[in-house]
C-alpha angles and dihedrals in degrees: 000000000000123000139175125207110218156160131145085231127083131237092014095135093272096134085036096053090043094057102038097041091047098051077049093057090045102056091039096069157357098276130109108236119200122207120209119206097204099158112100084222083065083203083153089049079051105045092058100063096261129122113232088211110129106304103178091239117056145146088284096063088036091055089043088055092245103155108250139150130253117230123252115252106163137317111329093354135099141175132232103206128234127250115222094195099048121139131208090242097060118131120280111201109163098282091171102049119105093006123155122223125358130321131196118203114198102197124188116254098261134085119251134147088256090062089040092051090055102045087055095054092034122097099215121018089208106211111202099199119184095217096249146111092270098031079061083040091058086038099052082050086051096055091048093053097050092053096050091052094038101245109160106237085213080084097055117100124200127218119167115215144187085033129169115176094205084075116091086208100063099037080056094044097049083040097065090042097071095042086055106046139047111269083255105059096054108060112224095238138071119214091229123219106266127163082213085078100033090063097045103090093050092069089039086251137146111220099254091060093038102049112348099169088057137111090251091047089057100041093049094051086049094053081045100048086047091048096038086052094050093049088050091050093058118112120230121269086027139104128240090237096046085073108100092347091138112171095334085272096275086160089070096036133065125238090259092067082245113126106262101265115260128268137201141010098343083056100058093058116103087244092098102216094141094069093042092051094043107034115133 
């Protein structure tokens, strides 16, 4: 399975997600999972404990097919390191193909041939989303992109972070969702907002070995367990995002690639979703 983490807005969970859903995958099965520090601000590089610096094996040579290994971050998961002084014009060989096990890329929050070049050979192009006006903004932004460059959206997964079911906003965000998408694009679960992974990365954790017992621990297994399962389910000779892809689910989006603008009771709140959904 190859996925890319990503979202055209900043500090929506994606590093986090990467991380946390990775060490998950890990632990759920036998599988080696890679995880891919794309972003030139190497926080997951970071996060882990490790120094971007200038280790002599990075995501640059990764991405250019030099032969390289991964580091070591626990049990059945490794880590490709950033690179700080990366550039959008670096050599692109095909670093997922032919790849064993599973890789997470987490990619920076812009659009450049070197992302484009990994959502078309990806299987799931994995979308964190804080449920928000600008997390539907970035979104919004998301769904364009991936229709100018003819990505399916059959392949996008949903997971909502940072929620807190007490707040209207996000109930009504997660809410019209679901009414938007197919069952499998929004994953049943939100990563709620929990310290406990916040704090992590300050001690160069991932959240099972930070606080395993915690909210963020649980949530991530469960997206794990969804996504692992799907994966699983999948027949051979088939994508991940060919499974219930349909007709690209013109009937729920408007021509322009945007989502169809929001109706009804939940569009005449003052929470302005219907312009962040529908923004063109």
């Amino acid at each position: 399975m190859r996925v890319l983490i990503y979202n055209q807005k900043g500090g929506c969970g994606k590093t986090t997600t990467a991380i946390n859903l990775g060490a998950a995958l890990a632990r759920l099965g036998d599988r080696t999972v890679t995880l891919v520090d794309l972003d030139p601000q190497t926080h997951l590089t970071a996060a882990l404990g490790r120094r971007a610096g200038r280790p002599t094996w990075t995501v640059t040579q990764w991405l250019a097919g030099v032969p390289g290994s991964a580091l070591p971050v626990s049990e059945r998961l490794f880590l490709v390191p950033g690179d700080c002084d990366a550039h959008d014009t670096r050599p692109v060989a095909n670093p997922l193909s032919g790849r064993d096990g599973i890789v997470l890329v987490d990619a920076p929050p812009v659009w450049n041939d070197t992302v484009g070049r990994l959502m078309a050979e990806c299987d799931v192009i994995l979308t964190p989303l804080e449920p928000d006006f600008f997390g539907m903004q970035g979104f919004n932004r998301l769904l364009h992109t991936m229709k100018q460059h003819g990505v399916p959206w059959a392949r996008l997964r949903i997971l909502v972070c940072r929620y807190v079911d007490r707040l209207m906003i996000h109930r009504e965000v997660r809410e019209r969702l679901g009414q938007l998408f197919k069952k499998e694009a929004l994953l049943p679960v939100a990563i709620r907002n929990s310290v406990r992974l916040a704090e992590a990365p300050g001690f160069g954790l991932h959240i099972f070995d930070h606080a395993p017992g915690s909210t963020g621990a649980s949530d991530y297994e469960a997206a794990a367990s969804i996504l692992l399962g799907e994966w699983l389910a999948v027949p051979d000779g088939k994508s991940l995002g060919s499974i219930g892809s349909g007709d690209d689910d013109k009937e729920d989006h408007d021509e322009e690639g945007g989502c169809a603008p929001i109706r009804g009771p939940v569009a005449q709140r003052s929470s302005g979703l219907d312009r962040g959904i529908a923004t063109r």
